[in-house]
C-alpha positions as CSV (number, residue, x, y, z in Angstrom):
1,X,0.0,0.0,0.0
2,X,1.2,3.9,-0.6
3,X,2.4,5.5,1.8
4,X,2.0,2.8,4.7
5,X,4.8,2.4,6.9
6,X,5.7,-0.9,8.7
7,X,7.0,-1.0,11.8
8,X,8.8,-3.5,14.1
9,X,7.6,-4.8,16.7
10,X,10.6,-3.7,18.6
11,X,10.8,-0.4,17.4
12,X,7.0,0.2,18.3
13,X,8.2,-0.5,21.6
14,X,11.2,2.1,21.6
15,X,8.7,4.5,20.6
16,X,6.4,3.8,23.6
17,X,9.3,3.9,25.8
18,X,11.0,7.1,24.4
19,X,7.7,8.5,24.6
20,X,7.0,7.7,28.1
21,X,10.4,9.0,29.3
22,X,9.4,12.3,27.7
23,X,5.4,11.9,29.0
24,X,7.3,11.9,32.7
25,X,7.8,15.7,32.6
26,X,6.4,17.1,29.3
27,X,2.5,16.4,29.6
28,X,1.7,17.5,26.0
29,X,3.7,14.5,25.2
30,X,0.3,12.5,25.4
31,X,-0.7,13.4,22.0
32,X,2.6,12.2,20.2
33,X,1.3,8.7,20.1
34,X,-0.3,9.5,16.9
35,X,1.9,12.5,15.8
36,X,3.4,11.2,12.8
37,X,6.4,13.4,13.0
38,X,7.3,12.9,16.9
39,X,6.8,8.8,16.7
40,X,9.5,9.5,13.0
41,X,12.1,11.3,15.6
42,X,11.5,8.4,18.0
43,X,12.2,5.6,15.2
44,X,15.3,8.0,14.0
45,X,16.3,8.5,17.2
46,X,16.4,4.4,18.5
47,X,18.2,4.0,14.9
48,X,20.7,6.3,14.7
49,X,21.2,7.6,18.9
50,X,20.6,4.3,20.2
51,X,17.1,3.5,22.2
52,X,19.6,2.7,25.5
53,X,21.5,6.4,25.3
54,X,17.9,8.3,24.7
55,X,17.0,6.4,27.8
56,X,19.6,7.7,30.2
57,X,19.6,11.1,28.6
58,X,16.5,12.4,28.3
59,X,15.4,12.4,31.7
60,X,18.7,14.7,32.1
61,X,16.7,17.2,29.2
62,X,14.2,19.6,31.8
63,X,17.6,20.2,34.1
64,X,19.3,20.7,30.7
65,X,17.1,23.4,29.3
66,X,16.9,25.3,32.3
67,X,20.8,25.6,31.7
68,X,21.4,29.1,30.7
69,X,23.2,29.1,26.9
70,X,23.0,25.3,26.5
71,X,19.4,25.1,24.5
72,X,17.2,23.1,24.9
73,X,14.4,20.1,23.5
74,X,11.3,19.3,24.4
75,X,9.9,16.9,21.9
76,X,11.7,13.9,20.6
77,X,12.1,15.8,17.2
78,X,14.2,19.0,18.9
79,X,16.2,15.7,20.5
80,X,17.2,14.6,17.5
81,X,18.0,17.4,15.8
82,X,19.5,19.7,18.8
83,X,21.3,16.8,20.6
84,X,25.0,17.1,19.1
85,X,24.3,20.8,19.7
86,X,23.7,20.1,23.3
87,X,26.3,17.7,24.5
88,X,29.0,20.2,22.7
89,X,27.2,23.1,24.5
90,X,27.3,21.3,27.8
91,X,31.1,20.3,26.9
92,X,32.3,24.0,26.3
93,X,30.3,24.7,29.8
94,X,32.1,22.1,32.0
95,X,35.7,22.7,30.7
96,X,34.7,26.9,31.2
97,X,34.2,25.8,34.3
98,X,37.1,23.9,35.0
99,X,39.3,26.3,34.0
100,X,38.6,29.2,35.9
């Protein structure tokens, strides 16, 4: 069929769980079950981040984006596409503050 995308059984479950992790502090994260474009970051995201790294780091994200100059993502699409961003952000901010 057009346009129908299969998905694995697995990966339906990295998207519930990536969801979930996000659902714990984000409430609007209820409705992403059926976003097309959030449950696409989650499937990019367990592909090309790794479902077990997005699990440790995005309960970090709310302390993260209150970090002054660091940015910040509050969906799984800013994740994915902010998180190099981030970590380097984060990186310049610890060795700042190591060196003074």
């Amino acid at each position: 069929m057009k346009g129908v995308h299969t998905v694995s059984k697995s990966n339906h479950e990295g998207i519930v769980q990536i969801i979930d992790e996000f659902k714990k502090w984000n409430p609007a994260a209820n409705n992403w079950f059926r976003n097309k474009t959030q449950r696409k970051a989650c499937e990019d995201i367990i592909k090309y981040i790794g479902l077990d790294v997005a699990l440790r780091e995005i309960p970090n994200l709310p302390k993260i984006n209150a970090m002054n100059h660091v940015g910040s993502a509050d969906t799984p699409q800013q994740y994915f596409q902010k998180r190099e961003k981030i970590k380097g952000n984060l990186e310049m901010k610890k060795n700042k503050l190591t060196i003074i």
